[in-house]
GUTOR-649643 format. One record per residue: x, y, z of N, C-alpha, C in turn; residue in three letters. Coordinates in pm, 1 decimal, always signed. Last residue first. Layout:
<rs>
> n.x, n.y, n.z, ca.x, ca.y, ca.z, c.x, c.y, c.z, resn
> X, Y, Z, X, Y, Z, X, Y, Z, ALA
...
</rs>
This chain:
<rs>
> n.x, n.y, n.z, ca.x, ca.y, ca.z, c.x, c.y, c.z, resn
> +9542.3, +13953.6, +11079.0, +9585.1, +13880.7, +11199.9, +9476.7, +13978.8, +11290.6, UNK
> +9509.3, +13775.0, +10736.7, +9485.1, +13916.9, +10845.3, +9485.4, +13872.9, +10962.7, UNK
> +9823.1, +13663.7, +10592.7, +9718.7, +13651.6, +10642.8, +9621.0, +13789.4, +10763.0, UNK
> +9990.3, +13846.9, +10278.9, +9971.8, +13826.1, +10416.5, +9853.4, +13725.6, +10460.5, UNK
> +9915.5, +13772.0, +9984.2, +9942.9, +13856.4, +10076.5, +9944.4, +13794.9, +10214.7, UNK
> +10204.2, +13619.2, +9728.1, +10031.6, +13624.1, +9790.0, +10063.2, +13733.4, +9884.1, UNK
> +10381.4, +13353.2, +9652.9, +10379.2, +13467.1, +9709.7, +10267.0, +13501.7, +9765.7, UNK
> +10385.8, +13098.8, +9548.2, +10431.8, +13101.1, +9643.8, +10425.0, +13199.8, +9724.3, UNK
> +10017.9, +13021.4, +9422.6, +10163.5, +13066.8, +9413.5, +10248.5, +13048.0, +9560.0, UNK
> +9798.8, +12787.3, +9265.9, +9837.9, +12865.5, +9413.9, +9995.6, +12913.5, +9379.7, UNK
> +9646.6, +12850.4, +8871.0, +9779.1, +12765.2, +9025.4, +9763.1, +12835.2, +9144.6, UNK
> +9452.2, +12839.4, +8721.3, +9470.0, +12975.9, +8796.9, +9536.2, +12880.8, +8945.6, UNK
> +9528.2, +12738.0, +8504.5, +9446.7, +12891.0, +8511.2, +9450.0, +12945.7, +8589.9, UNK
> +9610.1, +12504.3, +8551.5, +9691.5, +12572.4, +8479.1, +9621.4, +12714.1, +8467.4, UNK
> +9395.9, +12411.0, +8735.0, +9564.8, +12433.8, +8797.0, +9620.1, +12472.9, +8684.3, UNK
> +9226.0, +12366.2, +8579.3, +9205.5, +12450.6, +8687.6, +9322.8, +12516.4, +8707.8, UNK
> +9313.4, +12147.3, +8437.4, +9267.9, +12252.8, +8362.3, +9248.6, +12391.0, +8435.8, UNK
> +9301.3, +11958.4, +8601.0, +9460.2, +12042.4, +8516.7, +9432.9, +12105.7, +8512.1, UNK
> +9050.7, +11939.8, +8638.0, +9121.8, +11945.2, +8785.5, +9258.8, +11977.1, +8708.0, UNK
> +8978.8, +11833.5, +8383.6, +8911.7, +11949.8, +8472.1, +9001.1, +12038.5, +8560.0, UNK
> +9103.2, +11562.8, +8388.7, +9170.2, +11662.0, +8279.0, +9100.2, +11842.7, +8363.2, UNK
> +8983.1, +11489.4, +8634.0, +9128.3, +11473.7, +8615.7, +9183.4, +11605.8, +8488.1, UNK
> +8755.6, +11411.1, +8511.1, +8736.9, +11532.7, +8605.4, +8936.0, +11567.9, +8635.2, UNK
> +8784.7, +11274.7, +8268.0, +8731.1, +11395.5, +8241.5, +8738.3, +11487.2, +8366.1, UNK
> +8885.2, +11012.7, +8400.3, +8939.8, +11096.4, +8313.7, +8898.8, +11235.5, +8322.1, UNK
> +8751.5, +10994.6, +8743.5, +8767.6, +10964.2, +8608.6, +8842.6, +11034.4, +8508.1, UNK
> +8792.1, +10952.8, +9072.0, +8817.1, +11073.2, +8955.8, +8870.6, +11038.6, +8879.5, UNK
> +8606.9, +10680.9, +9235.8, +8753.7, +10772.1, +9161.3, +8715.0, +10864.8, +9072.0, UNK
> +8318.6, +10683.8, +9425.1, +8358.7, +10715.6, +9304.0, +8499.3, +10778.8, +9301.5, UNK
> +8272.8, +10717.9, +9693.6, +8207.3, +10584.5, +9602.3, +8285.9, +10568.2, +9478.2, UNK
> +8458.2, +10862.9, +9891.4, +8368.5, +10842.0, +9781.7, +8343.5, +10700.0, +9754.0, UNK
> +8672.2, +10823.4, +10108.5, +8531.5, +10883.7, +10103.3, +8420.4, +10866.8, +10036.2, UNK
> +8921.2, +10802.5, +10000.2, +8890.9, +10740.1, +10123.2, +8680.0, +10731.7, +10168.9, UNK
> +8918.8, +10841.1, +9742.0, +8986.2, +10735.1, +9757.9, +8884.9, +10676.7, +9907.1, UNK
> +8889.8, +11129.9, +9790.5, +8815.3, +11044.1, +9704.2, +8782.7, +10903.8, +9731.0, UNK
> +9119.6, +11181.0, +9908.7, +8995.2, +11237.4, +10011.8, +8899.2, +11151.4, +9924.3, UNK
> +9316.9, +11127.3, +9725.0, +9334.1, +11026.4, +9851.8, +9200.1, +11030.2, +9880.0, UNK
> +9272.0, +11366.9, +9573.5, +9207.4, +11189.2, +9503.4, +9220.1, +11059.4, +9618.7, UNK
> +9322.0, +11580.0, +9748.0, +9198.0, +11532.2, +9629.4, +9152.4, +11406.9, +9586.9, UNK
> +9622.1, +11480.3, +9724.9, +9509.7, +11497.2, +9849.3, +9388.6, +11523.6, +9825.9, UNK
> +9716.8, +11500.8, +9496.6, +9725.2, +11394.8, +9584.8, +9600.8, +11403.3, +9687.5, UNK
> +9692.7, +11766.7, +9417.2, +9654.1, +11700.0, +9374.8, +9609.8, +11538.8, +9419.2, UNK
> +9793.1, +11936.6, +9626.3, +9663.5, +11914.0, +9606.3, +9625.1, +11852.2, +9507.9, UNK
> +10079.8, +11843.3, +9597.6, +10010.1, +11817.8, +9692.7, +9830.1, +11817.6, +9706.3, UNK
> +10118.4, +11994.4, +9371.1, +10113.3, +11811.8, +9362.1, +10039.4, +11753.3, +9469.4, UNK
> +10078.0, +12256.9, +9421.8, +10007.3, +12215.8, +9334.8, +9955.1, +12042.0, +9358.1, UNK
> +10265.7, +12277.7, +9617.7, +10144.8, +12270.6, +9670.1, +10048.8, +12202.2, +9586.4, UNK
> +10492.5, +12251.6, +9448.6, +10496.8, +12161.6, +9553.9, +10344.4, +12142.6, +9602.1, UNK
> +10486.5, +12449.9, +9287.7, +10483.3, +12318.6, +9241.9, +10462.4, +12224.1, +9330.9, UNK
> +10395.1, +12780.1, +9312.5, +10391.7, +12646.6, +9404.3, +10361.2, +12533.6, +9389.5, UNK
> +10444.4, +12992.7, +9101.3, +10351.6, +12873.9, +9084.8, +10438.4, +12802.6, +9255.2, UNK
> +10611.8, +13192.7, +8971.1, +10569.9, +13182.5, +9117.5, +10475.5, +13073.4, +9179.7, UNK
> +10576.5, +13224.7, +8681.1, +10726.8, +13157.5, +8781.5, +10725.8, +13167.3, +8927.0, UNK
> +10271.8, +13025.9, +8604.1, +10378.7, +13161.0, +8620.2, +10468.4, +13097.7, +8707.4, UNK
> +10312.6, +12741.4, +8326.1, +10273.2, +12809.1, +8480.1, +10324.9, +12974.3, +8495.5, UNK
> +10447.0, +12787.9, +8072.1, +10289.3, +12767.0, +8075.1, +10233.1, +12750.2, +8253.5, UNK
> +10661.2, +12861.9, +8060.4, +10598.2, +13018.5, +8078.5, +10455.9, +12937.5, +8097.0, UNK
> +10872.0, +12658.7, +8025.6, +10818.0, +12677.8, +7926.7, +10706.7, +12784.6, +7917.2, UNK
> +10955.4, +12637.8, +8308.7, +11046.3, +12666.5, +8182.8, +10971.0, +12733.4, +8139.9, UNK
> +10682.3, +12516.7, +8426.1, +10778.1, +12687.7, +8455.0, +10887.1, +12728.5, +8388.9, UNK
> +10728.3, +12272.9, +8313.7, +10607.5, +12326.8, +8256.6, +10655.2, +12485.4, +8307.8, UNK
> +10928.5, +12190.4, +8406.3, +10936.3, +12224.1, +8251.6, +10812.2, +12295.7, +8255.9, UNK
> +10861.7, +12138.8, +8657.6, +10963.0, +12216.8, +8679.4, +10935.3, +12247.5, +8523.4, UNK
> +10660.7, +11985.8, +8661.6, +10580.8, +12092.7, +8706.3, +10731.3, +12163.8, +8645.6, UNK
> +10847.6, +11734.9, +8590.0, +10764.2, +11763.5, +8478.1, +10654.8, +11913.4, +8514.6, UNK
> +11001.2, +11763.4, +8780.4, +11033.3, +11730.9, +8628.4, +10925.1, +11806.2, +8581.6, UNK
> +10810.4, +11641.8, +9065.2, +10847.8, +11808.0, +8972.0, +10933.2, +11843.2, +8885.9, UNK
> +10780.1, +11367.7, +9003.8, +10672.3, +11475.8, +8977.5, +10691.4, +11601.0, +8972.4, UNK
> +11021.6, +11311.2, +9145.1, +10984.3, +11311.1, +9035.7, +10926.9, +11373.9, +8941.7, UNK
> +10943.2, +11394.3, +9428.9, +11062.4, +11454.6, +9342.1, +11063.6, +11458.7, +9204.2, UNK
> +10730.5, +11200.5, +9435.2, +10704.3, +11312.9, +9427.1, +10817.7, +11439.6, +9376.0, UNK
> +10845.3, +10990.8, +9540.4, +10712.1, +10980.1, +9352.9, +10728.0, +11145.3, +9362.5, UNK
> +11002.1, +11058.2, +9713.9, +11062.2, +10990.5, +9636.9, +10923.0, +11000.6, +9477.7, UNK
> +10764.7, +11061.0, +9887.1, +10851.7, +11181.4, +9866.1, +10902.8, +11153.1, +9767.8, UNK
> +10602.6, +10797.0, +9879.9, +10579.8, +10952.3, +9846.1, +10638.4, +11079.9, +9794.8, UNK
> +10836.3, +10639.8, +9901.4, +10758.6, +10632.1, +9842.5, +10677.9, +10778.5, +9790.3, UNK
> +10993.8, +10667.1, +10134.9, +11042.9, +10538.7, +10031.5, +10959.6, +10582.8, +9911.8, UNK
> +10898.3, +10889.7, +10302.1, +11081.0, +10870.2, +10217.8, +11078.7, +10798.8, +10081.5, UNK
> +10681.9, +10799.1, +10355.9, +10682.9, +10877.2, +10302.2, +10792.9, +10908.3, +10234.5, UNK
> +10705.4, +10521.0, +10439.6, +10594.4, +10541.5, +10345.1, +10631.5, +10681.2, +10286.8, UNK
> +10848.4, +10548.4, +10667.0, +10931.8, +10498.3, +10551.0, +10828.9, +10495.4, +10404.4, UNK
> +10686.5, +10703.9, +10835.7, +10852.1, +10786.8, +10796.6, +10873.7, +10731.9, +10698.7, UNK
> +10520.5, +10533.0, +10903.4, +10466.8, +10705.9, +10832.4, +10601.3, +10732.2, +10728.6, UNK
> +10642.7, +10321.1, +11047.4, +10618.4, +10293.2, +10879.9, +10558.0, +10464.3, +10802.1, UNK
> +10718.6, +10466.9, +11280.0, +10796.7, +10466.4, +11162.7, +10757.6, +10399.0, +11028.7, UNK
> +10453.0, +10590.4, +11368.0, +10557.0, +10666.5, +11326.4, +10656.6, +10606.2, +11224.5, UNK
> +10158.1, +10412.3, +11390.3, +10292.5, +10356.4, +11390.3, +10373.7, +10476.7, +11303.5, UNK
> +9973.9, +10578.9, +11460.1, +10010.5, +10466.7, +11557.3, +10120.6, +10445.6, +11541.7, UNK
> +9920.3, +10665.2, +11182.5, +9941.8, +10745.2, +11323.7, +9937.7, +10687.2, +11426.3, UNK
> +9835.3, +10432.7, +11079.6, +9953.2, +10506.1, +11015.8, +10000.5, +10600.0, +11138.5, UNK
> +9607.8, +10280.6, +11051.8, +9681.8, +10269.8, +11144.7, +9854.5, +10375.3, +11157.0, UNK
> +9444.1, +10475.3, +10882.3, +9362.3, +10482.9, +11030.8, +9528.6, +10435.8, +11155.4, UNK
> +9578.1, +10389.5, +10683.1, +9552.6, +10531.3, +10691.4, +9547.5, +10537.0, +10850.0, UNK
> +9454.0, +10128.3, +10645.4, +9659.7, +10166.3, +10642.9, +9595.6, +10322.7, +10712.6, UNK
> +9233.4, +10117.9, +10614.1, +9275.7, +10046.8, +10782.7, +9458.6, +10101.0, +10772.2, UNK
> +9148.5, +10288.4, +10361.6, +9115.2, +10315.4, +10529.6, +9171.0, +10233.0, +10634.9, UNK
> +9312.2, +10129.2, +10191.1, +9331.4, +10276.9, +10258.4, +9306.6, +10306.8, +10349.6, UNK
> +9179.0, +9874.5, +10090.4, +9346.7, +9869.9, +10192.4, +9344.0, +10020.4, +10257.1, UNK
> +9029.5, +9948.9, +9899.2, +9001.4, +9869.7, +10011.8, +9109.4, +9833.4, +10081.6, UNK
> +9180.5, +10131.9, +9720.9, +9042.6, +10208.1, +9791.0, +9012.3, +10077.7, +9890.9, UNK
> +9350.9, +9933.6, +9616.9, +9389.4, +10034.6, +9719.2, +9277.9, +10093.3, +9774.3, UNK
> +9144.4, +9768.6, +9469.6, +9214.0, +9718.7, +9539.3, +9315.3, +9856.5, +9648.5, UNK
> +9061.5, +9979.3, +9286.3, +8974.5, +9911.9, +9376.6, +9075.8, +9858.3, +9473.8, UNK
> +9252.1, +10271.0, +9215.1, +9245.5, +10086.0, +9212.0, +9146.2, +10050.4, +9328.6, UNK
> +9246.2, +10539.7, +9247.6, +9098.4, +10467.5, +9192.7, +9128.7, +10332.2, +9177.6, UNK
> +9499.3, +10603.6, +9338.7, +9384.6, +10602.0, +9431.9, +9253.7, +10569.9, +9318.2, UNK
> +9613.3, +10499.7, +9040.2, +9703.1, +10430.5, +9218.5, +9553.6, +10459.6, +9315.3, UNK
> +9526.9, +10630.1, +8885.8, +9522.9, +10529.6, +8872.3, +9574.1, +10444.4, +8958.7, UNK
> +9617.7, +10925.9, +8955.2, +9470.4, +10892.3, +8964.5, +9427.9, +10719.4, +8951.4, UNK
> +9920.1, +10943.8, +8972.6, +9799.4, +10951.5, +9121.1, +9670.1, +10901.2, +9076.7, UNK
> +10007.0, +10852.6, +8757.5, +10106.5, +10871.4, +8880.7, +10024.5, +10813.6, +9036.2, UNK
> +9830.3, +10897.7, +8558.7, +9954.6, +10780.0, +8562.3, +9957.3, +10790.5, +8716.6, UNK
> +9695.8, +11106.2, +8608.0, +9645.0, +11053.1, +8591.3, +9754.9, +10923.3, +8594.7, UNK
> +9939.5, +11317.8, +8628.8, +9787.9, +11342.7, +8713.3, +9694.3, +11206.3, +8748.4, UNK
> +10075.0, +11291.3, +8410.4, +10169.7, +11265.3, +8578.4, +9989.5, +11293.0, +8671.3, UNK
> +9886.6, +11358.3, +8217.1, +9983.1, +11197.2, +8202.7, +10021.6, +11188.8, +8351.6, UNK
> +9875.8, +11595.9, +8275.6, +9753.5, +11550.3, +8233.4, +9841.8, +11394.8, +8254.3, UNK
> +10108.7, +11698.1, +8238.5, +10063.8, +11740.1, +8351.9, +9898.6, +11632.6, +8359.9, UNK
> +10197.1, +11656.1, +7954.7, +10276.5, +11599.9, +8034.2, +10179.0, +11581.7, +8192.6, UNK
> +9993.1, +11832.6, +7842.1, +9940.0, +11685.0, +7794.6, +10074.4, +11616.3, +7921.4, UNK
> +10057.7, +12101.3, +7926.3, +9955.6, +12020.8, +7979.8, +9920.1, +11853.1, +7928.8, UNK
> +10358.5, +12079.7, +7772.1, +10317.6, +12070.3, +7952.8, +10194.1, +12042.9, +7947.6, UNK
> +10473.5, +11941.6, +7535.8, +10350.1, +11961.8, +7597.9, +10286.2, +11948.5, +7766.0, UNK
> +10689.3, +11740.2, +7487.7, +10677.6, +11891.9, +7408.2, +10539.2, +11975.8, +7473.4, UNK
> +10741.1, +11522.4, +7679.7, +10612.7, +11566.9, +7517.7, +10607.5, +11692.6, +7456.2, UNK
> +10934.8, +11369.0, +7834.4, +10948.8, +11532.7, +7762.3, +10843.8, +11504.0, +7658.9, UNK
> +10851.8, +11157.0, +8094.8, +10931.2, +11181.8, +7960.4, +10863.4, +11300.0, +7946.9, UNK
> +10770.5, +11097.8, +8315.8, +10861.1, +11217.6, +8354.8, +10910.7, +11240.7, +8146.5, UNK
> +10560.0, +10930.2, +8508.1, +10578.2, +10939.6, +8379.0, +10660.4, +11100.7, +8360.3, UNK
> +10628.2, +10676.8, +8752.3, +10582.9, +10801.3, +8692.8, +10645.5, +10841.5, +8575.6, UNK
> +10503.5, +10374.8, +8704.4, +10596.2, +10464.1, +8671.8, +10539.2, +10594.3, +8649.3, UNK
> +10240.1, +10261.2, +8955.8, +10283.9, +10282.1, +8782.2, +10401.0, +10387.6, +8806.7, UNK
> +10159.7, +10090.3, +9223.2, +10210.2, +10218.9, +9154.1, +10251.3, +10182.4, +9015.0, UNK
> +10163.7, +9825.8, +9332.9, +10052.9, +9912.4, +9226.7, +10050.5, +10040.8, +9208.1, UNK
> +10368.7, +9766.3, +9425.7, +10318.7, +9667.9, +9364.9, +10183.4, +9735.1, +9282.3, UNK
> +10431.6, +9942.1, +9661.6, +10465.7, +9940.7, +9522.7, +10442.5, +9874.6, +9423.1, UNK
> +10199.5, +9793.4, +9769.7, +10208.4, +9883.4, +9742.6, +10278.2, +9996.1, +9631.1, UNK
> +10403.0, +9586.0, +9877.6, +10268.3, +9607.6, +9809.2, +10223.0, +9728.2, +9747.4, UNK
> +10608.6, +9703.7, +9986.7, +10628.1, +9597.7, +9850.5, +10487.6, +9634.8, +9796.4, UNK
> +10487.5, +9780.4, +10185.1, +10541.2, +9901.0, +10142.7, +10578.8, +9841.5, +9965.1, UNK
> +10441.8, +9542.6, +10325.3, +10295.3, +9629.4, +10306.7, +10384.2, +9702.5, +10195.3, UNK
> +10704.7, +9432.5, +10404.9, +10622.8, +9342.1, +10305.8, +10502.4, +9482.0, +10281.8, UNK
> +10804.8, +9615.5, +10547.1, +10854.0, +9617.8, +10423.2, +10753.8, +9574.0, +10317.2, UNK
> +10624.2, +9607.5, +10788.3, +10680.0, +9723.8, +10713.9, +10707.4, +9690.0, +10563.9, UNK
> +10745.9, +9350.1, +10857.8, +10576.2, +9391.3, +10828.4, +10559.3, +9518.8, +10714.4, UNK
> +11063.6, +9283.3, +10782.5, +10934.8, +9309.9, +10894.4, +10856.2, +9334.1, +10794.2, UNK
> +11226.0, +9157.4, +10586.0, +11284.8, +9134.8, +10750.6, +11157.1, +9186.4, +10837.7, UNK
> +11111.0, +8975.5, +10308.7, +11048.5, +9140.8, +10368.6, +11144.6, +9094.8, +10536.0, UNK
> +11300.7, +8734.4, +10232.9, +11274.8, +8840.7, +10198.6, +11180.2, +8986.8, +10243.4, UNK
> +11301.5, +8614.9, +10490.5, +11442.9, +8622.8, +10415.1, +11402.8, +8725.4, +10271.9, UNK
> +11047.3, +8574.1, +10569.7, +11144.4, +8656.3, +10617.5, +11300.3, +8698.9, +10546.1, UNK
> +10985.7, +8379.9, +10359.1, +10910.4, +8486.9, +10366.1, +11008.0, +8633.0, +10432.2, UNK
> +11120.0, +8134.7, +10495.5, +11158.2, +8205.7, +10390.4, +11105.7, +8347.8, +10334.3, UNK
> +11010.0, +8126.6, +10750.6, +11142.1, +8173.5, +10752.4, +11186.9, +8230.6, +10609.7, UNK
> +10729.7, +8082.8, +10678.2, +10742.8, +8197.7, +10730.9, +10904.9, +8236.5, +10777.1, UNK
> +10698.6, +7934.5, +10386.1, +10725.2, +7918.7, +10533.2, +10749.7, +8059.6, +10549.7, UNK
> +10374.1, +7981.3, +10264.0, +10489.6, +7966.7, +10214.5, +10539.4, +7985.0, +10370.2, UNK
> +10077.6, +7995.0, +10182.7, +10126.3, +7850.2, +10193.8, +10256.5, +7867.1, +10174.5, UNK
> +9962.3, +8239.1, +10249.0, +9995.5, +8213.7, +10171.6, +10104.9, +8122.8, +10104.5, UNK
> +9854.0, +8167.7, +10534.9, +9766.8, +8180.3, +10447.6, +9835.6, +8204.7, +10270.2, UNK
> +10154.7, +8195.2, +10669.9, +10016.4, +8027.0, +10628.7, +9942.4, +8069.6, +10570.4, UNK
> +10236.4, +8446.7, +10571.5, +10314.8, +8282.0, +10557.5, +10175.9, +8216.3, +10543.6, UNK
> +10057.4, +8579.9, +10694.7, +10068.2, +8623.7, +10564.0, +10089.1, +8452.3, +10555.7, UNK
> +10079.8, +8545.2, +10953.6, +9996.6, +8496.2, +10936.6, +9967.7, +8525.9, +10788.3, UNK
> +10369.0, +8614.6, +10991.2, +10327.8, +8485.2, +11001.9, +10165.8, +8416.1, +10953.6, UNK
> +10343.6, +8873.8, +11019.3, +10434.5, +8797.4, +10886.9, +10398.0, +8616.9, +10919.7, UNK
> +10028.3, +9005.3, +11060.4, +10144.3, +8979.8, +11087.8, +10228.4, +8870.7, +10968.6, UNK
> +9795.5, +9243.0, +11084.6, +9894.5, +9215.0, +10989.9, +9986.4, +9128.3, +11066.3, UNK
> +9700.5, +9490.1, +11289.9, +9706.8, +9313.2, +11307.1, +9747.3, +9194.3, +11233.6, UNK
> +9765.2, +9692.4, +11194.8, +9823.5, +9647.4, +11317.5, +9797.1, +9512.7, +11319.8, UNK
> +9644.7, +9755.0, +10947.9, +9805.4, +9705.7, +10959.3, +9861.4, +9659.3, +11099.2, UNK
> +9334.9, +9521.7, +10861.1, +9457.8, +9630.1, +10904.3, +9609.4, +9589.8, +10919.2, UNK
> +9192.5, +9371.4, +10796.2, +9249.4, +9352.3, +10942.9, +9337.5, +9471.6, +10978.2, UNK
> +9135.8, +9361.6, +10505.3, +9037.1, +9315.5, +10614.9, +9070.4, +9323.6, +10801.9, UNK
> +9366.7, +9472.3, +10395.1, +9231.0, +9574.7, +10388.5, +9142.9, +9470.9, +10507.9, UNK
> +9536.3, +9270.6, +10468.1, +9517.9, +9428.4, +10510.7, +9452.8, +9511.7, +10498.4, UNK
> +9496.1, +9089.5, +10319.6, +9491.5, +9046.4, +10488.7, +9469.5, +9244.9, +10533.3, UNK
> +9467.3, +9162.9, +10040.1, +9383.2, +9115.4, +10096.5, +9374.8, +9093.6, +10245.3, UNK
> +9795.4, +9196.7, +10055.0, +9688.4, +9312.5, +10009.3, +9550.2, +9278.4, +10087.4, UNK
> +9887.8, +8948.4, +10134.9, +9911.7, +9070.5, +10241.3, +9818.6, +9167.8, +10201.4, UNK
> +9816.5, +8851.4, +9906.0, +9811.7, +8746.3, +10072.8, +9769.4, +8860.7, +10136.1, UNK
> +10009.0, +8953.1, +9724.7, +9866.2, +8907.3, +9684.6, +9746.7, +8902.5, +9845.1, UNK
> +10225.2, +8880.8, +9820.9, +10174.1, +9002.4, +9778.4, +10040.3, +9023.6, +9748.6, UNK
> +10216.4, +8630.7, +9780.1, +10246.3, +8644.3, +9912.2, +10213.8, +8795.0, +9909.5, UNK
> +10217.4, +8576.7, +9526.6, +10095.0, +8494.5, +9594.7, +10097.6, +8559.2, +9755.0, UNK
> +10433.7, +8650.2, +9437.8, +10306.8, +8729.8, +9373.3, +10203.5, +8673.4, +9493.6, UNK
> +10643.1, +8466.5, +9566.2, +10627.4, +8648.1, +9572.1, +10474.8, +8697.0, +9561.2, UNK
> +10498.4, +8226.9, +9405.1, +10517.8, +8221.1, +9571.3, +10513.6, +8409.4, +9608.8, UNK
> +10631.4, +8267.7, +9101.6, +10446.7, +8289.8, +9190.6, +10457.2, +8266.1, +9341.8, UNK
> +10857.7, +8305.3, +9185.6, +10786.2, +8460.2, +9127.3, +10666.1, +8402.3, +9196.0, UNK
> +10973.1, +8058.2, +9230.6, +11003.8, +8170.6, +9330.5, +10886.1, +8316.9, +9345.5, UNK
> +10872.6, +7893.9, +9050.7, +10829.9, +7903.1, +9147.3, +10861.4, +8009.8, +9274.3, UNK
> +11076.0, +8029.6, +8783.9, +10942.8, +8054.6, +8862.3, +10847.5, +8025.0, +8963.6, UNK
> +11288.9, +7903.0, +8959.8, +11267.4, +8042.6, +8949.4, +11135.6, +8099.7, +8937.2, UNK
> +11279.5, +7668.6, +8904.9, +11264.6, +7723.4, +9072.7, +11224.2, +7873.5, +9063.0, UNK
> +11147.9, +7673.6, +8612.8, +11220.6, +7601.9, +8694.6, +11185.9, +7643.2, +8804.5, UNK
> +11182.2, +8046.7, +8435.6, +11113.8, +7856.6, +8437.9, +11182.7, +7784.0, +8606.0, UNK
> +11249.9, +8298.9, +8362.2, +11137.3, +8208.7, +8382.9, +11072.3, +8078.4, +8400.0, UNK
> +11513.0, +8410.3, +8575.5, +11443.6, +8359.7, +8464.1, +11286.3, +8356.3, +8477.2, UNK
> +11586.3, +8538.2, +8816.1, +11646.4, +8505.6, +8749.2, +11607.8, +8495.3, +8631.5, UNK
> +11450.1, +8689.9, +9099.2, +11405.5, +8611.0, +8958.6, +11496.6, +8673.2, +8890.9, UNK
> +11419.2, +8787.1, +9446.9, +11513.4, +8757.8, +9284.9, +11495.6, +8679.3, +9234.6, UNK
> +11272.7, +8718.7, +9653.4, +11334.2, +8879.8, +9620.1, +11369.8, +8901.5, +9491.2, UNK
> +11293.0, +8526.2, +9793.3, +11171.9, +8527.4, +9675.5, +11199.0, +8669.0, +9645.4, UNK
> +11568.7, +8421.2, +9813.1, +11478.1, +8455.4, +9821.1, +11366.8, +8473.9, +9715.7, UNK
> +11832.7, +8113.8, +9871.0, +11706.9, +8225.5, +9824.0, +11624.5, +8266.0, +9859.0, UNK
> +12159.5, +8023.2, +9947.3, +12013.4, +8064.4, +9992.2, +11960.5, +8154.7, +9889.8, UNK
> +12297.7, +7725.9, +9781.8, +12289.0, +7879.9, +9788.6, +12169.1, +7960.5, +9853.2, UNK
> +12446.0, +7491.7, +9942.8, +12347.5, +7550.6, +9845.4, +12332.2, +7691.4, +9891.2, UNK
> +12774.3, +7373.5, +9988.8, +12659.5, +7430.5, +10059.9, +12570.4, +7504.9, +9961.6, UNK
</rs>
């Protein structure tokens, strides 16, 4: 009995195998483009399949739902976050700013998928849940390596709110992402460190006036 495959696993480069990769790429490819024009609610795994000339049982044998296949994508244009040790918190903080987040929300190709994922995201609870586990939260643990050395090393104060920091960083370039015409280029990126190492949100502070 032959062995089932997916388009999940490359082996090599030649033979079936690579027909396995470009079928993946082509089907990743499929879904980016079906989803900035239709969104995620109307996304379906079948209509990925015919438009990306592959059967829709084998397709299934690798993403089991909708969910997965978008969330592939997606990872499909994230870059490694960048967690190595430079001896240099702001040149580290400057690398995780720009690697991590600025080159994920200035891909053309995500600035035209954002608004219909975004819009459908509060409809559907559980792709929120697995976008944020699988992906967000998970880039984001990461991302405090490198806030966590930089509070080693005295170049934040030890009250810094690493968490808020990342968060406003993210949420700056999403609001970009979703809004602007224009990603945040190098120079406003290095700006936007440059801020957050002068003068961070802390954890402490005063009260609110009630």
């Amino acid at each position: 009995m032959g062995q089932k495959r997916t388009l999940g696993v490359v082996v090599d480069s030649s033979g079936a195998h690579r027909r396995d990769l470009d079928a993946r790429d082509r089907v990743l490819a499929t879904a980016m483009k079906m989803l900035g024009e239709h969104g995620y609610s109307k996304l379906t795994i079948g209509g990925v399949a015919a438009e990306a000339g592959v059967g829709k049982a084998t397709l299934y044998r690798s993403w089991p739902n909708k969910a997965a296949l978008v969330l592939d994508v997606i990872r499909g244009e994230l870059r490694d976050v960048p967690t190595e040790d430079l001896g240099d918190s702001r040149a580290e903080m400057l690398a995780l700013a720009s690697q991590a987040l600025g080159q994920f929300y200035g891909s053309d190709r995500i600035r035209t998928v954002l608004p219909a994922l975004v819009g459908d995201l509060s409809e559907d609870s559980a792709l929120r849940q697995r976008l944020w586990e699988e992906i967000v939260d998970a880039r984001k643990k990461q991302s405090m390596t490198v806030m966590e050395r930089a509070l080693g090393r005295g170049d934040l104060p030890a009250d810094t709110d690493v968490s808020l920091v990342l968060d406003m960083w993210a949420g700056t370039m999403l609001f970009r992402a979703l809004f602007s015409a224009d990603a945040m280029d190098d120079e406003t990126i290095e700006r936007f460190v440059d801020a957050t190492i002068a003068s961070p949100p802390r954890t402490g502070g005063s009260q609110p006036v009630r």
